[in-house]
MARTINU-513135 format. One line per 5 residues: their letters; for each residue x, y, z of N, C-alpha, C. Coordinates in Angstrom, 1 decimal, always signed. Layout:
<nodes>
a> X Y Z X Y Z X Y Z; ...
</nodes>
This chain:
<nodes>
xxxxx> +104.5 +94.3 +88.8 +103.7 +93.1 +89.2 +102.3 +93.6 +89.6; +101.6 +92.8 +89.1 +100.2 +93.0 +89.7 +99.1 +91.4 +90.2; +98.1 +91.8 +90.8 +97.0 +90.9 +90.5 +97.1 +90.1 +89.2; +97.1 +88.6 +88.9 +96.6 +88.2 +87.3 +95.4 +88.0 +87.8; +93.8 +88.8 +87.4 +92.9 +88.5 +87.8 +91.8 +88.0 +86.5
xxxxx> +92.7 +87.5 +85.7 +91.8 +86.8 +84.7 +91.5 +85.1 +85.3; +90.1 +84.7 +85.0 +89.5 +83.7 +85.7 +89.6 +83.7 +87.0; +89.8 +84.8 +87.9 +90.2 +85.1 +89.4 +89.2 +86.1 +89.8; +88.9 +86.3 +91.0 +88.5 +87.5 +91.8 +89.5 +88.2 +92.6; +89.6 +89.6 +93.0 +90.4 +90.4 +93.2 +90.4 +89.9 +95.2
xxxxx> +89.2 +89.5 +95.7 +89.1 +88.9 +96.4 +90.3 +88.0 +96.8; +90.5 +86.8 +96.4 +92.2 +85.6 +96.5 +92.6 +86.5 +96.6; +92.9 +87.7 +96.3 +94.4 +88.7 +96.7 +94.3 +89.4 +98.0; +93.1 +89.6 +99.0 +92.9 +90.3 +99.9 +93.6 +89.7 +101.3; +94.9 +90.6 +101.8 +95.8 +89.8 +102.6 +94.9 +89.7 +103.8
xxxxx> +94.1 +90.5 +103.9 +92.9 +90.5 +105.2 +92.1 +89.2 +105.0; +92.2 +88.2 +104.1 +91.1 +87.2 +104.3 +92.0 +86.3 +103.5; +93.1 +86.2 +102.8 +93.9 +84.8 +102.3 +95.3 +85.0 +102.8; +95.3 +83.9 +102.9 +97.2 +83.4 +103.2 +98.2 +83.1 +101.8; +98.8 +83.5 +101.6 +100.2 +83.3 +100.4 +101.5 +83.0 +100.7
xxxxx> +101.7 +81.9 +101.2 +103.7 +81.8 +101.4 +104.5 +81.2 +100.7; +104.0 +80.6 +100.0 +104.8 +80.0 +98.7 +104.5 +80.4 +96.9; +105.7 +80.2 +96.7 +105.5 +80.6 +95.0 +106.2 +78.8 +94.5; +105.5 +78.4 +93.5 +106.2 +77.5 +92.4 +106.8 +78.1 +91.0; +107.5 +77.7 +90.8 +108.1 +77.6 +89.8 +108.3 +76.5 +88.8
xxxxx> +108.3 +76.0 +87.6 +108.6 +75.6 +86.8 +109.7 +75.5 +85.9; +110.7 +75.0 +86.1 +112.1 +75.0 +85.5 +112.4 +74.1 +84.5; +111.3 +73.8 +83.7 +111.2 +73.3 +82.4 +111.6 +74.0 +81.1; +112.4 +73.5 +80.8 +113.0 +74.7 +79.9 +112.2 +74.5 +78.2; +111.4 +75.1 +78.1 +110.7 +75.3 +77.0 +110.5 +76.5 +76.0
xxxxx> +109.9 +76.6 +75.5 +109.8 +78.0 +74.6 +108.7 +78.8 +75.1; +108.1 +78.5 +76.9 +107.1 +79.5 +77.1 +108.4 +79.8 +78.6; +109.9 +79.2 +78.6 +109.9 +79.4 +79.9 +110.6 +80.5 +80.4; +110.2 +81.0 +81.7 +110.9 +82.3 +82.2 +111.3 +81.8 +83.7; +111.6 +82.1 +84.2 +111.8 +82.2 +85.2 +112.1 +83.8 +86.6
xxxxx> +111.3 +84.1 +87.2 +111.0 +85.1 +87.5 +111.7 +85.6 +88.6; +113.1 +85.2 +88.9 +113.6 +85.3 +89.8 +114.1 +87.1 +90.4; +114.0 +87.8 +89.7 +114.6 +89.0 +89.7 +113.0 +90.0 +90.6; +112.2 +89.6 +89.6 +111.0 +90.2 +90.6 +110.5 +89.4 +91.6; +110.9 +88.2 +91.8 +110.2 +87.8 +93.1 +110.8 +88.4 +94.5
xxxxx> +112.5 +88.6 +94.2 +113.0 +89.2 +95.0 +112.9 +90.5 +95.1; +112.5 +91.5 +94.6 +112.1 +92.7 +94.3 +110.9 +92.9 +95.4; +109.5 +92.1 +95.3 +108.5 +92.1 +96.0 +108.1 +91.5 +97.2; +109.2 +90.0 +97.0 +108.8 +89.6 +98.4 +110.1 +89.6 +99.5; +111.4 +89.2 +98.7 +112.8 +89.3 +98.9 +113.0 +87.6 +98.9
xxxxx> +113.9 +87.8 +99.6 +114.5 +86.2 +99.8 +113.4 +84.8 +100.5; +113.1 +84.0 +100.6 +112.3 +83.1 +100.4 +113.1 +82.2 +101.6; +112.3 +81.9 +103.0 +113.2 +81.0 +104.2 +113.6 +80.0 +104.0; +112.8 +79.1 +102.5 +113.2 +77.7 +102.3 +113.0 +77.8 +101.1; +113.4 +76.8 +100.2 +113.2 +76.3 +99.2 +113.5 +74.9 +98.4
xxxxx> +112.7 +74.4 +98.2 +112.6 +73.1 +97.9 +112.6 +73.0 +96.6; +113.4 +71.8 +95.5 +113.3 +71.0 +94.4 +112.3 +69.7 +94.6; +111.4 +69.9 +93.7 +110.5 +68.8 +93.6 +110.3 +68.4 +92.2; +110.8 +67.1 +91.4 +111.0 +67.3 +90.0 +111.4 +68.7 +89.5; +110.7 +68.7 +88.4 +110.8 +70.3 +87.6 +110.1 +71.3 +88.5
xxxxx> +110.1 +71.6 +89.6 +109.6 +72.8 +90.2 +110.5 +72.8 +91.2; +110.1 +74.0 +91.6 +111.3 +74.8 +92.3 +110.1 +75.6 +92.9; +110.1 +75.0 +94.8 +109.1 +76.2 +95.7 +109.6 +77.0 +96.7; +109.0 +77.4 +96.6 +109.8 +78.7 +97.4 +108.8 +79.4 +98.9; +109.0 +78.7 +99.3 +108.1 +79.1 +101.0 +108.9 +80.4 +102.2
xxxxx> +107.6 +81.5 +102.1 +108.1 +82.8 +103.1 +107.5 +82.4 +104.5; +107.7 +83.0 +105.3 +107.3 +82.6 +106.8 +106.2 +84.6 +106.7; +105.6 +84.4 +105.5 +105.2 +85.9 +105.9 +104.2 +86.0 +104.8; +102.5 +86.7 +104.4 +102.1 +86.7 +104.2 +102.8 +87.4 +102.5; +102.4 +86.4 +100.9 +103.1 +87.4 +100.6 +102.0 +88.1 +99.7
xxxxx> +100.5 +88.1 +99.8 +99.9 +89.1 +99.2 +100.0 +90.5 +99.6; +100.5 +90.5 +100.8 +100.6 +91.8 +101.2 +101.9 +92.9 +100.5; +102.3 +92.1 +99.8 +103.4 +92.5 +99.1 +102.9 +92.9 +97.7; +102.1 +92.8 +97.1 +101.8 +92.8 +95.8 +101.2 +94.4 +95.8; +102.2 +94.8 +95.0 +101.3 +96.5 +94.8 +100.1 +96.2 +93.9
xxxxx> +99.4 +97.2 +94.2 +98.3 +97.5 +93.6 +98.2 +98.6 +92.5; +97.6 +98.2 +91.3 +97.7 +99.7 +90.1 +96.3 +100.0 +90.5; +96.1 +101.3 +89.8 +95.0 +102.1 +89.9 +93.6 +100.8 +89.2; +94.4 +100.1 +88.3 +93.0 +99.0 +87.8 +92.8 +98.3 +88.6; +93.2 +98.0 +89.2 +92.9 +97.0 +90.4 +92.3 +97.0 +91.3
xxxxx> +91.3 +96.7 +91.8 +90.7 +97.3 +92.7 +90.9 +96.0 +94.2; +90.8 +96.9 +95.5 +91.2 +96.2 +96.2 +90.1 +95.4 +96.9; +90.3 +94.4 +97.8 +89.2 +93.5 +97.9 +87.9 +94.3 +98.6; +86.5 +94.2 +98.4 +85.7 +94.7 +98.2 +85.1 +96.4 +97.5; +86.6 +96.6 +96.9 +85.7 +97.7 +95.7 +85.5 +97.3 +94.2
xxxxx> +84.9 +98.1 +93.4 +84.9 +97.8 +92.1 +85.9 +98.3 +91.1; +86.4 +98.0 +90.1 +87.4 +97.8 +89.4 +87.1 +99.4 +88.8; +87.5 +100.6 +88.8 +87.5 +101.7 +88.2 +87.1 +101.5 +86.5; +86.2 +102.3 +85.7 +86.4 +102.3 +84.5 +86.8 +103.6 +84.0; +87.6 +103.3 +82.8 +88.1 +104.5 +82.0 +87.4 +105.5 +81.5
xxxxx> +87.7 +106.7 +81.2 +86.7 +106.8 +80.4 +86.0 +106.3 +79.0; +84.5 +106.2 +79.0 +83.9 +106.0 +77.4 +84.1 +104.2 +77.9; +84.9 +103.8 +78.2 +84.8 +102.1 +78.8 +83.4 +101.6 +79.3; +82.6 +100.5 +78.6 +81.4 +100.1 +79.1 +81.9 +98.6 +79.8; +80.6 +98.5 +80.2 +80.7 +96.7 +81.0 +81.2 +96.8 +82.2
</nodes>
């Protein structure tokens, strides 16, 4: 698991300045659908409530859950810059 920081700033992820206690879900069963249940409990664990709302499924922690989100070496954390590889421009 990481950041999805496409159309994002690495910023939203900084548990020092945002709040996270809920994840949605979508339980529409389509040909994009997954459902991520194995890693949510992996990173955040069990979830204090959870609610059915139509096709979604939310899931509210009583506990900050960016602070849970490991970090890879691409990632950079909130106020550094994103490492480049080598020979990598831009």
């Amino acid at each position: 698991m990481d950041p999805y920081l496409w159309l994002a700033k690495p910023s939203w992820y900084d548990p020092a300045a945002q709040q996270a206690t809920f994840i949605v879900l979508d339980s529409t069963r389509s040909y994009l659908y997954w459902e991520p249940h194995a890693v949510i409990a992996k990173y955040f664990g069990r979830p204090a409530r959870e609610y059915n709302v139509g096709p979604f499924t939310v899931m509210v922690w009583d506990k900050n859950l960016l602070s849970s989100i490991p970090r890879s070496p691409q990632t950079p954390a909130a106020g550094e810059k994103a490492r480049k590889k080598p020979g990598q421009t831009g």
